[in-house]
N, C-alpha and C positions, 0 to 999 in steps of 0.2 A: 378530261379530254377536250382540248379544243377544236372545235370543229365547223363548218360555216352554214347558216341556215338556209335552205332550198323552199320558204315558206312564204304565203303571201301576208306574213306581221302579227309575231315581230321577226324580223329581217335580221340579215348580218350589218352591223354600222362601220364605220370609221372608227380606226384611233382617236381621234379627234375628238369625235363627237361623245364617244366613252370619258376620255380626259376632263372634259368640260363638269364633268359630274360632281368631282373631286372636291367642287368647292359646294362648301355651306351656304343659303341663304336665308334671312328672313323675310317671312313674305307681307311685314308691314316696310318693309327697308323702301325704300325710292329710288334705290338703283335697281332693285330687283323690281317694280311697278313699271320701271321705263322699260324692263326686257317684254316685259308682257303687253307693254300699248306696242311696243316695236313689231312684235309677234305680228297681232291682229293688222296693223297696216301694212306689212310684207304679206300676208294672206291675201288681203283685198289685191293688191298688185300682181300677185298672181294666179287670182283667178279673174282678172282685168274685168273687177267690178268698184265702180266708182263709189267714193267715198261718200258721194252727196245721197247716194243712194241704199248702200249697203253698209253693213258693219260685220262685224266679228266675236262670237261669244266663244269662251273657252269653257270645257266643262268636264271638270273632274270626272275621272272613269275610262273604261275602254270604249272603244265606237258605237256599242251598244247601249249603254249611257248617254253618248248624244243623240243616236235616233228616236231613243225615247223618250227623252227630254223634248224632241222638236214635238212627236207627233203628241204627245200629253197635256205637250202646251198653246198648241195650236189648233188641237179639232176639239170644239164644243160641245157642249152636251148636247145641242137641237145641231148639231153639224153630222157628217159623213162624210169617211172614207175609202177612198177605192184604193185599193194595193193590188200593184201589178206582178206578181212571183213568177218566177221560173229558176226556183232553188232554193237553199236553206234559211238565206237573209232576206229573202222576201214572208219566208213565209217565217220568221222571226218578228217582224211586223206585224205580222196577225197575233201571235201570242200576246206581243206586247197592248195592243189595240183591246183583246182582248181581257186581258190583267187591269187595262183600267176600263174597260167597262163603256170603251167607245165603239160607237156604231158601224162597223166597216165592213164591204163584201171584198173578196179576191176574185181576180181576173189571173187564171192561171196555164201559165204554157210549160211545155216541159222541158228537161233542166238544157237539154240541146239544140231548146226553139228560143226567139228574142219577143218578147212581148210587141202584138202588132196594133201600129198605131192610129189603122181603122178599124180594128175592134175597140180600143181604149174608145174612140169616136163615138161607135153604136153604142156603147156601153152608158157614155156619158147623155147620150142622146135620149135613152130609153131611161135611166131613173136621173130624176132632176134633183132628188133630193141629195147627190154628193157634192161635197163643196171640197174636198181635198183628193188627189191625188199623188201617190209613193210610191217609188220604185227603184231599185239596185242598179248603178251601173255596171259595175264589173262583179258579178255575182260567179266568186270564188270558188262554189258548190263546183263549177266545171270548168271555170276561166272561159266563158261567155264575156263577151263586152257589149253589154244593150243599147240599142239606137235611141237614147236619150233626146236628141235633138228632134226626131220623126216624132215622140211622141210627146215632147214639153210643149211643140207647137200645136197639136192638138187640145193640149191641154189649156192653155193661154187664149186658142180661139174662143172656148168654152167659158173663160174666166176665172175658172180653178185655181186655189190655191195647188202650185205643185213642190213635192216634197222630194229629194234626191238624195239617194244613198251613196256617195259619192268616195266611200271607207276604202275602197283598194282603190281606186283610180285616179282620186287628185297628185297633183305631182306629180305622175307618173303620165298621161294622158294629156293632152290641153285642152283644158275645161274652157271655154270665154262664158263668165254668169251672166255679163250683161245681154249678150246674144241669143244665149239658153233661157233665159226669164225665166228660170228658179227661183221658186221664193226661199227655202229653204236646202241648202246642200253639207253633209256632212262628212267628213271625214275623222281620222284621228292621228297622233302623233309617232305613232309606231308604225306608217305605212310606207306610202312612196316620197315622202318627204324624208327619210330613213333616219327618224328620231328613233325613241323607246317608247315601252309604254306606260301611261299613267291619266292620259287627257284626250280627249275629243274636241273638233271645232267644228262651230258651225257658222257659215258664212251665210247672212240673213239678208232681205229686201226690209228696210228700215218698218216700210208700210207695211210688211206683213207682218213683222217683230210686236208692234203697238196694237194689233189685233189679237196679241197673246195675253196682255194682259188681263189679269184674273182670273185665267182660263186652265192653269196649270193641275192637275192633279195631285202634283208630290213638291214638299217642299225642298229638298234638293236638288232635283231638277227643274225646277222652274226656271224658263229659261229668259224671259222677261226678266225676272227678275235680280238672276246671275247679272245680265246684259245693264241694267240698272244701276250696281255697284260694279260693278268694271269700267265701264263708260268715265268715270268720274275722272278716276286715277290710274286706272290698270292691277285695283286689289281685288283678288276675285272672294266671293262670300265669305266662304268657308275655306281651312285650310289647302294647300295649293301644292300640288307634285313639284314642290321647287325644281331638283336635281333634274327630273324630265323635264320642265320649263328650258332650263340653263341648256339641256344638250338637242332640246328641238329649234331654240334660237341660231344654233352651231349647225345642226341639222340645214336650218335655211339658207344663211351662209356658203355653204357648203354647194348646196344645191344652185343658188344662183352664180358659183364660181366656175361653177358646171359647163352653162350656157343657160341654167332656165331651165323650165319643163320642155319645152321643144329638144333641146340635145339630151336629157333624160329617156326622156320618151325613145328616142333613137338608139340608146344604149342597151335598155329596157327589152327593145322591139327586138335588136339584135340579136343580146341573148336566148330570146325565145325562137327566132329561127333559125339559128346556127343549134340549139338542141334539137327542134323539131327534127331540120335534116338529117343531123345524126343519130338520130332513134330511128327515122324510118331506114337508114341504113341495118338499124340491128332490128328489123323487121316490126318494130313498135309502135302503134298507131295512135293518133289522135281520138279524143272524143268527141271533138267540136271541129267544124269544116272551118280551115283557113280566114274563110269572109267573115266572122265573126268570132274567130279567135284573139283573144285581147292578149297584151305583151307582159301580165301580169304574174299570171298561174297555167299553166299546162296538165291539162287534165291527159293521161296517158291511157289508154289499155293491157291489162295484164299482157308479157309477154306469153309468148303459146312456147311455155314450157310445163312438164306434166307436173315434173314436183316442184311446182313456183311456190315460192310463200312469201306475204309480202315483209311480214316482221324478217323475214329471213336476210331477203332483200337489203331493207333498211338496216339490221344491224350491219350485214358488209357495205354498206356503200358509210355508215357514221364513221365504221373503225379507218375509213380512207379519207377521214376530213370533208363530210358533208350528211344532213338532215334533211332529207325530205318530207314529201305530206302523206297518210294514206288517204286514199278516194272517198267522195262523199256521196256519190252519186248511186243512187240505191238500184238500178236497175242495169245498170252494168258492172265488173269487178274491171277499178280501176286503182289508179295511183296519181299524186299529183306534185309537180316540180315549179314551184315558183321560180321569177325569173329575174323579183328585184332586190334590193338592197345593194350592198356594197361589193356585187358579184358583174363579173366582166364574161366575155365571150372564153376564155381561157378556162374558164370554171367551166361552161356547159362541155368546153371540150373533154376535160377532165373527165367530169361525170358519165358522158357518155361514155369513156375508155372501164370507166369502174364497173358500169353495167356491164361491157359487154365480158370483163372480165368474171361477173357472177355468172351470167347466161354459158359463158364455157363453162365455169368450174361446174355446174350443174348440168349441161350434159355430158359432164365426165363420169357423176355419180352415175348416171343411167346404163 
């Protein structure tokens, strides 16, 4: 059955970018090493961080692979970090932090609040001993978008390294890294740039890249290291998701035929409020207040029907040509409708009509 994803990645793609697949490569070849230096310098371009400054590591895995790689390789053993949560991928951080045996506290808000960036302030004011700082921007648990820029200037006043989860939000949002002074920001290939999945990137501050070395916990992710043998040529370490290489190249392409993240962004934004509207038509609410609802994912609340069920739900909205998400947010019963990929204003219309055609059929049962 085919049918279109409603998820925040992996997404629905292009023809295009599926096609691109079709061919083989090898990943000592030099025409495949020039896809991969191209990669990383269309990166830098659009997250409008200069070359002289920043670089670009690729790193085999999903986006979880690269956050880990950053924070493993970059907080030391006499260092500390502060992670900021207010949802799943924040507090995916702390696992990992804790998996390898780094020193880190949490500052945590909850999943319908944004991390405030005069507490990150007091926080850092009262222990001296943290040198890093991490936090999610568009934190999917509820399709929250955190004010990134309130609290990276905090952070920067302070000196801190800061560390950005940037996995649903690049390409879809306009990041500027130079303006943000990030040292680290992550995303991956399966998101709002609407590759597939197989790789993560991470877009570095050169001086903060050469502070990693040695530092790394695992040899796979070492990310100094990856950065080291890629720099040369564009051959990454160890074997390479060729075919996802080929169709996140097409991916970018694609996106800058667009107009760029700014008309993304716009397409993105609209989907989600051309759905929002139409749900609150069929009486269905938000979990997140407007001001800080990102154009990503849409965290919904169960309709107030008695015999709702959401498997139920989802299997009739799949068999009408679409895949939603269920809710992750533990303290309300929700649902959640992503808003990117290769999906237009015509799909949220759609969807809406499918719901509302479950909401009757089940108060027919009644």
């Amino acid at each position: 059955m085919n049918y279109k994803l409603l998820t925040p990645g992996p997404l629905t793609t292009s023809e295009t970018v599926k096609k691109v697949m079709m061919v083989d490569h090898c990943t000592w070849d030099n025409d495949y090493k020039v896809i991969t230096q191209k990669i990383r310098k269309d990166l830098l371009e659009l997250a409008n961080a200069p070359e002289e400054d920043y670089t670009v590591i690729l790193m085999q895995g999903s986006g979880t692979f690269g956050v880990e790689s950053v924070i493993t390789s970059s907080v030391g053993t006499d260092e500390k970090l502060l992670i900021c949560e207010n949802g799943a991928y924040g507090k995916r951080m702390k696992d990992i932090a804790n998996h390898a045996g780094i020193d880190a506290v949490v500052y945590s808000e909850p999943f319908n609040k944004i991390p405030c960036a005069k507490k990150v302030d007091e926080i850092l004011n009262e222990d001296k001993e943290i040198t890093h700082v991490s936090m999610v921007h568009c934190e999917t648990t509820s399709g929250i978008l955190n004010d990134i820029e309130s609290v990276a200037k905090v952070v920067k006043e302070h000196g801190k390294t800061l560390i950005v989860d940037a996995m649903s939000s690049f390409g879809g949002v306009v990041i500027d890294m130079e303006k943000l002074g990030a040292d680290f920001m992550i995303s991956s290939s399966n998101k709002c740039i609407q590759g597939v999945p197989g790789f993560s990137f991470i877009i570095a501050k050169k001086e903060a890249l050469k502070k990693c070395e040695g530092k790394a916990r695992s040899l796979a992710l070492d990310l100094y290291d990856q950065f080291k043998t890629m720099d040369i040529d564009g051959k990454w370490r160890f074997t390479s998701p060729t075919h996802v290489v080929l169709a996140f190249a097409q991916a970018i392409k694609e996106l800058q035929e667009e107009g760029g993240i700014a008309k993304r962004y716009e397409r993105y934004l609209n989907n989600n409020r051309t759905l929002i509207a139409k749900m609150e038509e069929l009486g269905i609410k938000t979990y997140i207040d407007l001001e800080h609802q990102s154009p990503i994912i849409t965290t919904f609340l169960y309709p107030e029907i008695h015999n709702y069920s959401f498997n139920e739900m989802y299997e009739y909205i799949k068999e009408r040509g679409y895949a939603i998400y269920p809710g992750k947010v533990t303290e309300a019963d929700t649902f959640r409708i992503g808003n990117i990929g290769e999906i237009y204003e015509e799909d949220m219309i759609k969807l809406a009509e499918i719901i509302k055609g479950f909401m009757e059929e089940k108060a027919n049962e009644m």
